[in-house]
N, CA, C and O atoms as a GROMACS GRO file, in nm:
protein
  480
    1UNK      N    1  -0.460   1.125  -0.567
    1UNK     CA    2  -0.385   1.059  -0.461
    1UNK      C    3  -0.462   1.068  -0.330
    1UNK      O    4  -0.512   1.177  -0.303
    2UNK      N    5  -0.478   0.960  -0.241
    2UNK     CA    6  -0.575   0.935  -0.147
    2UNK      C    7  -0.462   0.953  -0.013
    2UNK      O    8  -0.358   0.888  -0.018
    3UNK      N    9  -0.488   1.044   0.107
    3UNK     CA   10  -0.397   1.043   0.204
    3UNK      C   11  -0.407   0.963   0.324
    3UNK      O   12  -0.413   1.028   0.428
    4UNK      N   13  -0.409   0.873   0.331
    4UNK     CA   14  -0.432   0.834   0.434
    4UNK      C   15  -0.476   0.899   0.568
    4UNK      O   16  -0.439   1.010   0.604
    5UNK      N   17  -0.577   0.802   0.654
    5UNK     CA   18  -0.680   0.857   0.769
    5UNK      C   19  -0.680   0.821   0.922
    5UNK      O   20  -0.776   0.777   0.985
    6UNK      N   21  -0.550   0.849   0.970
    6UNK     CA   22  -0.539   0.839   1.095
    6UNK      C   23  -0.635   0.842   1.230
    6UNK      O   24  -0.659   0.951   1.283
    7UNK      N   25  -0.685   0.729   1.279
    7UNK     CA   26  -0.770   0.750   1.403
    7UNK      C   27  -0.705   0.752   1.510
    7UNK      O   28  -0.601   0.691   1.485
    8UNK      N   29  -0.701   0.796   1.650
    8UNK     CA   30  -0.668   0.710   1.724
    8UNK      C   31  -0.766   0.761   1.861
    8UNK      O   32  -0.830   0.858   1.902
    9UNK      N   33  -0.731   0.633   1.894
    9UNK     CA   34  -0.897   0.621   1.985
    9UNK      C   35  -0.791   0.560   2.141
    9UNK      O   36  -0.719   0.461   2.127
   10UNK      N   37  -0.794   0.613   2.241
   10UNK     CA   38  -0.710   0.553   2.356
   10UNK      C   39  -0.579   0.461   2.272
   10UNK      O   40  -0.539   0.551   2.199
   11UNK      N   41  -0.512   0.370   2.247
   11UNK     CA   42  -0.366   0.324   2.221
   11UNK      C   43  -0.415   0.271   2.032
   11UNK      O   44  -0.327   0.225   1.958
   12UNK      N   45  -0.531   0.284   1.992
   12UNK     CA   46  -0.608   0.215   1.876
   12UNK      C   47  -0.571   0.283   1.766
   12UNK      O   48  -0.582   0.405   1.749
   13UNK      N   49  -0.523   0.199   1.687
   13UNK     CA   50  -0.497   0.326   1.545
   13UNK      C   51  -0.536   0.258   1.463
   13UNK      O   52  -0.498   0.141   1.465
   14UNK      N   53  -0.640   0.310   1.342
   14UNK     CA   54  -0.670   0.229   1.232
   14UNK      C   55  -0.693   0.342   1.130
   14UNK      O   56  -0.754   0.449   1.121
   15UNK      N   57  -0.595   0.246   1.045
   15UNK     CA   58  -0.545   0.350   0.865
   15UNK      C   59  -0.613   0.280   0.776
   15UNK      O   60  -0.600   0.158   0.768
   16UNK      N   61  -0.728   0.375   0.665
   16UNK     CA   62  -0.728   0.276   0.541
   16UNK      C   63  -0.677   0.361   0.447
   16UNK      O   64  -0.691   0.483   0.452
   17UNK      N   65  -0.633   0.317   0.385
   17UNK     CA   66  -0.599   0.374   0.178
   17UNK      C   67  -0.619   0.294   0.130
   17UNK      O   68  -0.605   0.176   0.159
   18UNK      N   69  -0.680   0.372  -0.006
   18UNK     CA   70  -0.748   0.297  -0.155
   18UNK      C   71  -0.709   0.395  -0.242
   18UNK      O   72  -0.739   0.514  -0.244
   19UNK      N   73  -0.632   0.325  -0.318
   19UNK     CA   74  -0.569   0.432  -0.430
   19UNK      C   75  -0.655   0.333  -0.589
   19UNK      O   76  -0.670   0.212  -0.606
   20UNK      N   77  -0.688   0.435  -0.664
   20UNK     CA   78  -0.761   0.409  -0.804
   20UNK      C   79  -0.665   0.411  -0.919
   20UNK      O   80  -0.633   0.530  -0.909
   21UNK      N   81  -0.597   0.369  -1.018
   21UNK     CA   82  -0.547   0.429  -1.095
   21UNK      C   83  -0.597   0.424  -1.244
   21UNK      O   84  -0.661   0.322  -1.274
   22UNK      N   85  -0.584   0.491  -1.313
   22UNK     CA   86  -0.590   0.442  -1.456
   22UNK      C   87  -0.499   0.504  -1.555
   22UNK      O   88  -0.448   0.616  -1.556
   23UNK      N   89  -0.489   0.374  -1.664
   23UNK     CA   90  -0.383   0.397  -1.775
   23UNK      C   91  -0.471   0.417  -1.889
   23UNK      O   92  -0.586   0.374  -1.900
   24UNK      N   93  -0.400   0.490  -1.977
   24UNK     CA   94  -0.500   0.523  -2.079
   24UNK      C   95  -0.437   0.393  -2.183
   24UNK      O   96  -0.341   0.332  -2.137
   25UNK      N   97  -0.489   0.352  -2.319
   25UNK     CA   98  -0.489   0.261  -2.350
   25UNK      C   99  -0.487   0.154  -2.289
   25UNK      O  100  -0.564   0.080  -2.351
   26UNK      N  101  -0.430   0.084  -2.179
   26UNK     CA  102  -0.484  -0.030  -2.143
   26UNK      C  103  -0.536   0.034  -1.993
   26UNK      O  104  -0.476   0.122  -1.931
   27UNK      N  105  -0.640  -0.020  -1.959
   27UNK     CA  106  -0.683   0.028  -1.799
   27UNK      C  107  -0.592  -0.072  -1.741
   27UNK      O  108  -0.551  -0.179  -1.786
   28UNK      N  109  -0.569  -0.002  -1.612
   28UNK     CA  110  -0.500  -0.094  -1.480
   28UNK      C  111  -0.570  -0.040  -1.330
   28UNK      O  112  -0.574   0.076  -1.290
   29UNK      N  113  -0.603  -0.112  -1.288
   29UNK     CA  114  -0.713  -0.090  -1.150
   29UNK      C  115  -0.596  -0.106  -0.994
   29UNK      O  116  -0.549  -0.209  -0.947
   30UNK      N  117  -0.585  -0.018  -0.964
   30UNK     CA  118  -0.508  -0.092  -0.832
   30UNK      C  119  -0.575  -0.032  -0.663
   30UNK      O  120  -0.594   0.083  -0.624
   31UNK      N  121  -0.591  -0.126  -0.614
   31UNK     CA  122  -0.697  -0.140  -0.476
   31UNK      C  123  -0.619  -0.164  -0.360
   31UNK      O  124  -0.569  -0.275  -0.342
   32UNK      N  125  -0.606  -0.080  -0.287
   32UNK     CA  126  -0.520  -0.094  -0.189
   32UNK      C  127  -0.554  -0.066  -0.050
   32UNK      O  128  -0.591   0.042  -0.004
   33UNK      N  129  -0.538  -0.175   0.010
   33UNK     CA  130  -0.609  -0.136   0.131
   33UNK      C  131  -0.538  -0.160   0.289
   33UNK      O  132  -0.510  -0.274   0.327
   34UNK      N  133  -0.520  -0.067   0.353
   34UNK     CA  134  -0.454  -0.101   0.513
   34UNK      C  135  -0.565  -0.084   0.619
   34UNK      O  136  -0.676  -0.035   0.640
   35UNK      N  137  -0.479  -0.146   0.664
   35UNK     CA  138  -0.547  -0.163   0.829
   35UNK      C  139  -0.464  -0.217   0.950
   35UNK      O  140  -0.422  -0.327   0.986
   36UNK      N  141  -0.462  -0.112   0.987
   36UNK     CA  142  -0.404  -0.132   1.173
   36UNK      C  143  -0.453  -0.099   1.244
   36UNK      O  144  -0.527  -0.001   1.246
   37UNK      N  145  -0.407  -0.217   1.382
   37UNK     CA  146  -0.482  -0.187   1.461
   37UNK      C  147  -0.377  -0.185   1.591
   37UNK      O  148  -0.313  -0.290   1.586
   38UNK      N  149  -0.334  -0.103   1.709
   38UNK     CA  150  -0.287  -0.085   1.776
   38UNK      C  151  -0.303  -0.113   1.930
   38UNK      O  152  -0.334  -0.022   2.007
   39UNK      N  153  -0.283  -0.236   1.969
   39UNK     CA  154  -0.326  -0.299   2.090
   39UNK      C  155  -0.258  -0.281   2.248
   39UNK      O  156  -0.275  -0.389   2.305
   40UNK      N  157  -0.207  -0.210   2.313
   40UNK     CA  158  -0.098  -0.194   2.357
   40UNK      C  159   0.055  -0.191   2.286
   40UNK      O  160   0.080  -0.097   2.211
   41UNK      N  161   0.136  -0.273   2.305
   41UNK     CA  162   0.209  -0.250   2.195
   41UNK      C  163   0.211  -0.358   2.075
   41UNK      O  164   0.315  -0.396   2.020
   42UNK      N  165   0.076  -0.406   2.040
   42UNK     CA  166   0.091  -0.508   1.927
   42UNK      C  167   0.020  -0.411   1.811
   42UNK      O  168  -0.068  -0.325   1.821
   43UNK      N  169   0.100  -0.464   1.690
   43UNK     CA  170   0.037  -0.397   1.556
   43UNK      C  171  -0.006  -0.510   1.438
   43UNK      O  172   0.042  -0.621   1.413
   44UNK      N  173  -0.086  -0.457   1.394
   44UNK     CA  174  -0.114  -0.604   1.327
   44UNK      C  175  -0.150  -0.500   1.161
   44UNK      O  176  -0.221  -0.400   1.156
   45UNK      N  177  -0.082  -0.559   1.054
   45UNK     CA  178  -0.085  -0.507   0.941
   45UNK      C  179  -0.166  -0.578   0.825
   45UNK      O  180  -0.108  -0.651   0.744
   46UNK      N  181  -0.239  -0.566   0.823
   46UNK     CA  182  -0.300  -0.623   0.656
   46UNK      C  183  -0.316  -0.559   0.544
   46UNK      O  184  -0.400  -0.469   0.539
   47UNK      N  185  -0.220  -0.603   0.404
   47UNK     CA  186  -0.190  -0.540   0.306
   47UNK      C  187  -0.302  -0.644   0.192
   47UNK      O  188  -0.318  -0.766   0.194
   48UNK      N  189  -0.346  -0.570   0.129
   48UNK     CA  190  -0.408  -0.652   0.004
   48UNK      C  191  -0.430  -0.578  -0.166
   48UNK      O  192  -0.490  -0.476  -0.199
   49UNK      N  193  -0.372  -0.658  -0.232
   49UNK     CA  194  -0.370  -0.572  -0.371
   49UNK      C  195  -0.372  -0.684  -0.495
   49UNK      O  196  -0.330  -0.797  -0.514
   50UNK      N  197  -0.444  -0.585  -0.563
   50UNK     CA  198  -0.535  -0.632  -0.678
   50UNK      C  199  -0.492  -0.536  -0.831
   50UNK      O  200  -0.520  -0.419  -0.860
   51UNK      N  201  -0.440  -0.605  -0.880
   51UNK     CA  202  -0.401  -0.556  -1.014
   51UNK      C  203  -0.480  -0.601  -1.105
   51UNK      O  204  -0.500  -0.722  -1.090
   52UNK      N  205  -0.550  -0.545  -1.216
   52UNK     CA  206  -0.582  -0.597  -1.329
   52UNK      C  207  -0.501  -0.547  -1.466
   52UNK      O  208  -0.462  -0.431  -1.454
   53UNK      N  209  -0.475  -0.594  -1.560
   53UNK     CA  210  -0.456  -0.520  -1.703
   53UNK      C  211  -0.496  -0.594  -1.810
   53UNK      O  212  -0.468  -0.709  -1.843
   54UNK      N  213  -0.570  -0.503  -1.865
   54UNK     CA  214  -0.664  -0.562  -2.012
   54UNK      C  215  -0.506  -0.624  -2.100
   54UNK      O  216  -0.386  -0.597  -2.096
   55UNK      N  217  -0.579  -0.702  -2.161
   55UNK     CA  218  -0.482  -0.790  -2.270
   55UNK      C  219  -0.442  -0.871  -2.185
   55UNK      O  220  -0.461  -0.987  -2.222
   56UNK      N  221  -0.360  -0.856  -2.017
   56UNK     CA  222  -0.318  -0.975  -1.995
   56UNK      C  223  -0.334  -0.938  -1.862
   56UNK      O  224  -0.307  -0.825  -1.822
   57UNK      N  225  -0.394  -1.061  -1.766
   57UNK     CA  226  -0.474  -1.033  -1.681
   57UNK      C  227  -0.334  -1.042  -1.585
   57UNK      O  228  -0.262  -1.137  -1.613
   58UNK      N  229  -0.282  -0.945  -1.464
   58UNK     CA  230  -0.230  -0.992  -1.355
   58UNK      C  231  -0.311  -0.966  -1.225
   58UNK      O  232  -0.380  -0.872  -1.188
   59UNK      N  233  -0.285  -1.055  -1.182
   59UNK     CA  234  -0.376  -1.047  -1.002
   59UNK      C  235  -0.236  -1.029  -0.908
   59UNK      O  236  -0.125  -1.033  -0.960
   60UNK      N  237  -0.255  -1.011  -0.778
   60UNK     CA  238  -0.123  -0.975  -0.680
   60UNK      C  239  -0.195  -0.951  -0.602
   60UNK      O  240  -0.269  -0.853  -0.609
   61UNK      N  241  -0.195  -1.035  -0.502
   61UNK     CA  242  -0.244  -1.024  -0.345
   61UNK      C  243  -0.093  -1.032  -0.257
   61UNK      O  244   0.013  -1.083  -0.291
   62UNK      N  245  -0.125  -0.971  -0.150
   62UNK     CA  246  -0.038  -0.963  -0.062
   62UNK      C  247  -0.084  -0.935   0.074
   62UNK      O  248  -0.150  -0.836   0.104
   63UNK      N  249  -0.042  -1.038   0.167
   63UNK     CA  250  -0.091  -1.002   0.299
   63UNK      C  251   0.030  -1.001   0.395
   63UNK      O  252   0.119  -1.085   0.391
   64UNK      N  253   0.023  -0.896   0.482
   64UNK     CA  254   0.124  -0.900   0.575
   64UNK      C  255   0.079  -0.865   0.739
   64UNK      O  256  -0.030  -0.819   0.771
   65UNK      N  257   0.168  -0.891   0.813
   65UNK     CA  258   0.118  -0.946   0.957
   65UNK      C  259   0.301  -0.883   1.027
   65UNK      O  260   0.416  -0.924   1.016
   66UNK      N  261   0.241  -0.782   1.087
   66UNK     CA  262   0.355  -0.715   1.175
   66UNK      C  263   0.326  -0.756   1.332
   66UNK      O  264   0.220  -0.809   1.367
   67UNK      N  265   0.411  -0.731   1.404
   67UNK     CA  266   0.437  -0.753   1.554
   67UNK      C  267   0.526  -0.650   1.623
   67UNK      O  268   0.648  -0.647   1.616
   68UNK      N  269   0.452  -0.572   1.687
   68UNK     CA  270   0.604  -0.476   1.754
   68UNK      C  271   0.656  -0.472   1.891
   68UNK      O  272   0.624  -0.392   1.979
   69UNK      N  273   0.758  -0.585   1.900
   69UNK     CA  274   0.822  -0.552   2.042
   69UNK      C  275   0.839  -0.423   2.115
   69UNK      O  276   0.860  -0.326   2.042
   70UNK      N  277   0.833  -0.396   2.274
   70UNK     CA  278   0.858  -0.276   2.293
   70UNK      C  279   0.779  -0.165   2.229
   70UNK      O  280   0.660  -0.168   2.262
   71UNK      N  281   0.808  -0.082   2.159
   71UNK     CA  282   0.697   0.046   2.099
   71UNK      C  283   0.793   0.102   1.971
   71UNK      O  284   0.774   0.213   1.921
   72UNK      N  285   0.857   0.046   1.943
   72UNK     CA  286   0.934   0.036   1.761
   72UNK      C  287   0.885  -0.080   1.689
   72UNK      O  288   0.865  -0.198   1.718
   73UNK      N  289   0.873  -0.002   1.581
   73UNK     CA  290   0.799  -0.057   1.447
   73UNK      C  291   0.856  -0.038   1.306
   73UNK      O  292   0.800   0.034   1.224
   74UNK      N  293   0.934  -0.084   1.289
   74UNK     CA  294   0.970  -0.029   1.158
   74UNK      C  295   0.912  -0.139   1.005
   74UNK      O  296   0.897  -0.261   0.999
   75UNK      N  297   0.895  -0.050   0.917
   75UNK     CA  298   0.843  -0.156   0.836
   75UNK      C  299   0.826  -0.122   0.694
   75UNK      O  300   0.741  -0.038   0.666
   76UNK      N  301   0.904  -0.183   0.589
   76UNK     CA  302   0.951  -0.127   0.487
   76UNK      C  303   0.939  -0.241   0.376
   76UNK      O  304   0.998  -0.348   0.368
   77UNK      N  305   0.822  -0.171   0.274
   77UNK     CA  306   0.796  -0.304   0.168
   77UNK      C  307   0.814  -0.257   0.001
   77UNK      O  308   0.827  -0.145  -0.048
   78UNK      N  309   0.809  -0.362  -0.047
   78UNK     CA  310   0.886  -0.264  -0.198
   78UNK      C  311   0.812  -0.408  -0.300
   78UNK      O  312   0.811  -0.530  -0.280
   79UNK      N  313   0.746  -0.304  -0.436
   79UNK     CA  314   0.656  -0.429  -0.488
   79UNK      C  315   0.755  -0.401  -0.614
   79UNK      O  316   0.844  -0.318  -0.631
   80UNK      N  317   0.696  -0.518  -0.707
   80UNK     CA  318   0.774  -0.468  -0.874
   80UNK      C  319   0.639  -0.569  -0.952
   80UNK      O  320   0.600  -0.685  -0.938
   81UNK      N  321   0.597  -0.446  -1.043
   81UNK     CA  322   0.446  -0.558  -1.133
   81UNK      C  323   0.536  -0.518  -1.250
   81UNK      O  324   0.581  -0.405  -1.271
   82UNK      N  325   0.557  -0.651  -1.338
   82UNK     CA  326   0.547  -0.634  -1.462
   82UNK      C  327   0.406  -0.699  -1.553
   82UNK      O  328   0.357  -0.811  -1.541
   83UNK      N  329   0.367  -0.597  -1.639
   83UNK     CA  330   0.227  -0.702  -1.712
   83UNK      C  331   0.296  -0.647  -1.898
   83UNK      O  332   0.343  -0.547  -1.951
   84UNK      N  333   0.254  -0.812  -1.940
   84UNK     CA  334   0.326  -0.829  -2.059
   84UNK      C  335   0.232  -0.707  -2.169
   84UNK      O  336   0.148  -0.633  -2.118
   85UNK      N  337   0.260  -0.701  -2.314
   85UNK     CA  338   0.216  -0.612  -2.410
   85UNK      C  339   0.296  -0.413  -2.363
   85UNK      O  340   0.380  -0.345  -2.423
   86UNK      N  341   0.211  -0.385  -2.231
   86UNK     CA  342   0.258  -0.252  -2.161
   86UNK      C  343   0.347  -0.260  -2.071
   86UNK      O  344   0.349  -0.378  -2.035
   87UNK      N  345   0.412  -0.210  -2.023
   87UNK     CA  346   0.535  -0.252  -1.925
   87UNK      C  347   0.497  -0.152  -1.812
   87UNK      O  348   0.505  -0.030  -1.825
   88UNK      N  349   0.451  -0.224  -1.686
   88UNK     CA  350   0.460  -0.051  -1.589
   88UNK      C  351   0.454  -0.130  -1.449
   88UNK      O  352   0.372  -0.213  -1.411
   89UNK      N  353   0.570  -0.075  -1.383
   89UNK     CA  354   0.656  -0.104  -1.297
   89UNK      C  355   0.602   0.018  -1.215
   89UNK      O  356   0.594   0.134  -1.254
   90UNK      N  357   0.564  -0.041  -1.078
   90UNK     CA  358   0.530  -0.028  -0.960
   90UNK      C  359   0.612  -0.053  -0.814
   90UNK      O  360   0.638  -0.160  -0.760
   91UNK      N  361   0.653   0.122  -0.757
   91UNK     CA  362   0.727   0.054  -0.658
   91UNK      C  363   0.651   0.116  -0.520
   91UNK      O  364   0.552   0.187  -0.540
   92UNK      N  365   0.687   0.097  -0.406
   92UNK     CA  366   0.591   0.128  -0.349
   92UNK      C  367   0.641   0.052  -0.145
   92UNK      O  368   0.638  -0.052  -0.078
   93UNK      N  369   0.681   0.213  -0.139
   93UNK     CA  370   0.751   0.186   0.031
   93UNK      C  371   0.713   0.250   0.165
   93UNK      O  372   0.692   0.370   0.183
   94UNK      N  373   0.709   0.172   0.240
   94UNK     CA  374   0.596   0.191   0.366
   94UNK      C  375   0.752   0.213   0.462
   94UNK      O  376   0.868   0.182   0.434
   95UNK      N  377   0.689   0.283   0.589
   95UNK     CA  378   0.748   0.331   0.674
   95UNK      C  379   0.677   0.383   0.792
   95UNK      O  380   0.633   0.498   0.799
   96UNK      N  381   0.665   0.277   0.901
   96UNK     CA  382   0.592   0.314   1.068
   96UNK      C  383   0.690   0.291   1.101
   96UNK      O  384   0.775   0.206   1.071
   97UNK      N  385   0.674   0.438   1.228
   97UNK     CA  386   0.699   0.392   1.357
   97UNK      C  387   0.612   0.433   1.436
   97UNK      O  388   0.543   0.534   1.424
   98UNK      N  389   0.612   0.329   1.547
   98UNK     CA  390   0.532   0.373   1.686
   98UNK      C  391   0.600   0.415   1.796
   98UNK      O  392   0.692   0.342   1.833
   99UNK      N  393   0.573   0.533   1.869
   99UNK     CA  394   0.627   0.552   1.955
   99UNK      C  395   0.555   0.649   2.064
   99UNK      O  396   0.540   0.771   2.077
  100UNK      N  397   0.509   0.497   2.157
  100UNK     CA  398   0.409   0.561   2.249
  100UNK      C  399   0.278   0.497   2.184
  100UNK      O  400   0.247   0.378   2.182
  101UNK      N  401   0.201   0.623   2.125
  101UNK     CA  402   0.004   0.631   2.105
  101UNK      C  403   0.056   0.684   1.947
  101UNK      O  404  -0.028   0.672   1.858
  102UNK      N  405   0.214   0.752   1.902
  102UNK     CA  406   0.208   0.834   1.758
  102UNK      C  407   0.268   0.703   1.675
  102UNK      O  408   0.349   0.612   1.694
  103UNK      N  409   0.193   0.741   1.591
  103UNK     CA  410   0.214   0.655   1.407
  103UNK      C  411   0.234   0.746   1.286
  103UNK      O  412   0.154   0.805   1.213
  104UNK      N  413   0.359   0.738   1.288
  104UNK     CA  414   0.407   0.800   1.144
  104UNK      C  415   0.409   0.710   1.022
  104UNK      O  416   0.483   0.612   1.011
  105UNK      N  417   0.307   0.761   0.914
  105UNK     CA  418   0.313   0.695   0.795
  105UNK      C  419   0.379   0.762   0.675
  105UNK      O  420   0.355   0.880   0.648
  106UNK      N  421   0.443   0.702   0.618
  106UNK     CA  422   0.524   0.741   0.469
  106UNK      C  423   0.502   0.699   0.391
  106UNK      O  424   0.537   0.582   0.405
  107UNK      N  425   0.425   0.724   0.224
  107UNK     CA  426   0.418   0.592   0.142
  107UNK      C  427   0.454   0.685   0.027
  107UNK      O  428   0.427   0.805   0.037
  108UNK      N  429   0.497   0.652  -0.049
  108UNK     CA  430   0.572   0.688  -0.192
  108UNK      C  431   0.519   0.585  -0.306
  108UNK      O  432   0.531   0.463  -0.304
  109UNK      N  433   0.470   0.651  -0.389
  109UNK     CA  434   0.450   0.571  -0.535
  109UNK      C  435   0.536   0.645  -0.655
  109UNK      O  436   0.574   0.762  -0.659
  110UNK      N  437   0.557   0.520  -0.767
  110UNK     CA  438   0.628   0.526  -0.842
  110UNK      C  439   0.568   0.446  -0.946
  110UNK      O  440   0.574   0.323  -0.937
  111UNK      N  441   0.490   0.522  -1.076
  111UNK     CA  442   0.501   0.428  -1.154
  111UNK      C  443   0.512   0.489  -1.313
  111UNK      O  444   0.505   0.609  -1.342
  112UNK      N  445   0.529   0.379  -1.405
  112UNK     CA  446   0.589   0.435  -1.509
  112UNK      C  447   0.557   0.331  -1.605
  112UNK      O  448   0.614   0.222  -1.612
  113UNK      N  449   0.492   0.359  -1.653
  113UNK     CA  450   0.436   0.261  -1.772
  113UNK      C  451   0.466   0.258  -1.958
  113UNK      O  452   0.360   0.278  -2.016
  114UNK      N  453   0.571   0.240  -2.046
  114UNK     CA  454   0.600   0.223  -2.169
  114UNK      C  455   0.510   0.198  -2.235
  114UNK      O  456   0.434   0.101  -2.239
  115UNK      N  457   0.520   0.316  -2.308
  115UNK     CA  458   0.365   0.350  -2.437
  115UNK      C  459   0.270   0.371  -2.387
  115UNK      O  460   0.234   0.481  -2.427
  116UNK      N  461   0.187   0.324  -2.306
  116UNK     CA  462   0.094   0.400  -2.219
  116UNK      C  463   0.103   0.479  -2.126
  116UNK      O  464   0.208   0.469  -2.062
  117UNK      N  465   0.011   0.577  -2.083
  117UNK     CA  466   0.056   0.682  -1.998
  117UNK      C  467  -0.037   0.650  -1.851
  117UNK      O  468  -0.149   0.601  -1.837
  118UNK      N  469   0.070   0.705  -1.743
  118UNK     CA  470  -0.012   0.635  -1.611
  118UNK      C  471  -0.058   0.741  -1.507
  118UNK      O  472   0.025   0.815  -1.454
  119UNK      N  473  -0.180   0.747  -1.481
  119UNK     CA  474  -0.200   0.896  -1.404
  119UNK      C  475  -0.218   0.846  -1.212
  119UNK      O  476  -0.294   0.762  -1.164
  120UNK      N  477  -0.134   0.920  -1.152
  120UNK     CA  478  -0.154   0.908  -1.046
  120UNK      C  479  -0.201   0.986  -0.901
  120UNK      O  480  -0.210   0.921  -0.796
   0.00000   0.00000   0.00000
């Protein structure tokens, strides 16, 4: 599990995570990547993710684009992958706030894969 890497440079905050995973009998790759950047009080979020699974290919991109009025941020996202043959369900919830120059991050994974086993 990869912890995320808080900078902050005068009002600037920039986070990346990349989480790896693998399933035994079928591999599943998942690439995850953030980035913020903290402008006075603007935040700007880019989410991007990449699933693969042998036997049946799924892809899943996702991009997202936050804005924070004032110096609250709240921001809360929730995925669900199903890929056919193995079944493994992915959930996965974010939680900033800004307040001031501080950024609190929360992220929780959950996954659970039928007949194959999923290491995280």
């Amino acid at each position: 599990t990869t912890h995320p890497q808080l900078h902050s440079q005068g009002t600037r905050v920039y986070t990346r995570l990349t989480h790896s995973y693998h399933s035994q009998g079928t591999r599943v790759y998942t690439r995850l990547t953030h980035s913020y950047h903290s402008q006075g009080t603007r935040v700007y979020t880019r989410l991007t993710h990449s699933y693969h699974s042998q036997g049946t290919r799924v892809y899943t991109r996702l991009t997202h684009s936050y804005h924070s009025q004032g110096t609250r941020v709240y921001t809360r996202l929730t995925h669900s992958y199903h890929s056919q043959g193995t079944r493994v369900y992915t959930r996965l919830t974010h939680s900033y706030h800004l307040q001031g120059t501080r950024v609190y991050a929360r992220l929780t994974h959950n996954y659970h894969s039928q007949g194959t086993r999923v290491y995280t």
